[in-house]
Every structure is written in C-alpha cells, then in structure tokens.
C-alpha positions as CSV (number, residue, x, y, z in Angstrom):
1,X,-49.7,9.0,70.3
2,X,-51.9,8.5,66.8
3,X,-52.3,5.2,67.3
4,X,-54.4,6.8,70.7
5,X,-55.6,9.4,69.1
6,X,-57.0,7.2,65.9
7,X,-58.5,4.2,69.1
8,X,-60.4,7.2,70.7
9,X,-62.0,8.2,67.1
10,X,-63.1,4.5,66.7
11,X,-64.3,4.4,70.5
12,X,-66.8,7.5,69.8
13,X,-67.7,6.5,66.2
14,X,-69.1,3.1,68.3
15,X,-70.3,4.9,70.6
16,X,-72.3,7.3,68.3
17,X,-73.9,4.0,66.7
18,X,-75.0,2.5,70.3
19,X,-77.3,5.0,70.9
20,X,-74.9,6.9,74.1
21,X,-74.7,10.1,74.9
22,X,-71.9,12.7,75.3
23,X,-71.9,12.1,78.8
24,X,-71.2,8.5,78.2
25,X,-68.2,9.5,75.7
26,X,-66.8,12.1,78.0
27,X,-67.3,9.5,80.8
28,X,-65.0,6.6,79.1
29,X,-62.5,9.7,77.9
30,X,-62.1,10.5,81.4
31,X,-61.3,7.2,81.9
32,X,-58.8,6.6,79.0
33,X,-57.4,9.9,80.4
34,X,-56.8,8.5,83.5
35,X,-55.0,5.8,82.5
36,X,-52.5,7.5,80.7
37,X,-51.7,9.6,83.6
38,X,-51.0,6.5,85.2
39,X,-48.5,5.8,82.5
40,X,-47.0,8.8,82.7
41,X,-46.0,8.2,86.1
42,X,-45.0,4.5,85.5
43,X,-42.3,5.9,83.0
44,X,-40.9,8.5,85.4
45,X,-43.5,11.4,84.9
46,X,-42.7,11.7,81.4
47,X,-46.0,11.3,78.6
48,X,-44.7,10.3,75.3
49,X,-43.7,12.7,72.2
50,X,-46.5,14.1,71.0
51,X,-45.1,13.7,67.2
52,X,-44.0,9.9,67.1
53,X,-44.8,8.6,70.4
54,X,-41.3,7.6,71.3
55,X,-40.0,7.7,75.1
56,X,-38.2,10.8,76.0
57,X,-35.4,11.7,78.3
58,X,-33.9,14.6,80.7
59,X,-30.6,15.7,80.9
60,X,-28.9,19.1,82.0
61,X,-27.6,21.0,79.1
62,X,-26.1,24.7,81.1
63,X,-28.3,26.5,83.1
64,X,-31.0,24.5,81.9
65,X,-33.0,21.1,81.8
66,X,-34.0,19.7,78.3
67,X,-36.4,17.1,77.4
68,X,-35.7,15.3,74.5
69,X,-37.7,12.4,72.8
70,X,-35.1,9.2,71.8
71,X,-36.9,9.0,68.2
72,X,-37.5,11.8,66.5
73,X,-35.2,14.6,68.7
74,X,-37.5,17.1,69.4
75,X,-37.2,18.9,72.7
76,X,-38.4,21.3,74.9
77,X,-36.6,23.6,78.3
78,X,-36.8,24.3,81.6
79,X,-35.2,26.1,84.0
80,X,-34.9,22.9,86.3
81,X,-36.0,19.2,86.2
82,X,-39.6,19.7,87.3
83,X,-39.6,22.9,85.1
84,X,-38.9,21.2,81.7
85,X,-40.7,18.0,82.4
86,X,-43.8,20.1,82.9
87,X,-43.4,21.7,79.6
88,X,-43.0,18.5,78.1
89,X,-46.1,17.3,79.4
90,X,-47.6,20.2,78.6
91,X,-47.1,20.6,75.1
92,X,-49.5,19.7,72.0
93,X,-48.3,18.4,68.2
C-alpha cells in the first residue's frame, strides 16, 4: 500500500509541473481508484493491509468472522463474512 501511496505523490508532483489542474489530478485519482476496486474484487473482495500490503484472509473464529492479513497479522471483526470483510476494507493505517 506505500509503494501506491508514494506512485500517487509522484503522479501529482508531475502533474503540478505540467501546468494541470486539480480537476485533472482528481480526474486520474478517480481513475487509479477505480482500478484498485477492480483489484479488490479480482482477489475475492478483499483490498490489501493497509500496514504492509500483504494479502489477507477470512476465517470464522466463534460467533464471529476475522480478517487477518498473511504478513504482518493484523486483523479486524465482524459479525459475519460480509460484516468483517467490510471492516477490513474499511479501515485506514
């Protein structure tokens, strides 16, 4: 996920030397949005962790689901499948 964050910061530092506007920025971030939501759904609705950018996984654990990235451990809940993969999604580092 740095590696993305640290390409868009070198997309909009050329940008801000071409002479485009925020509109044009915000257009190709839209874009580069886009296509990770088409990732996302290409590795079974799951976004990468947010802290090392590793590949995460769902499993059951009691009365819950849990999301838990293959690298680096971290998790987070739900009360069902959907639920906890939302939250995952959802979250920020």
């Amino acid at each position: 996920m740095s590696n993305k964050l640290s390409r868009l910061k070198e997309l909009q530092e050329a940008f801000s030397q071409k002479n485009t506007t925020d509109d044009d920025y915000f257009d190709l971030a839209h874009i580069i949005d886009e296509a990770i939501e088409r990732e996302c759904l290409d590795s079974g609705g799951l976004k990468s962790c947010p802290f090392c950018g590793g590949q995460a996984y769902g499993q059951p654990e009691g009365d819950y689901w849990e999301m838990t990235c293959e690298d680096c451990g971290c998790a987070k809940q739900g009360r069902d499948h959907d639920s906890a993969r939302n939250e995952w999604n959802r979250r920020n580092p």
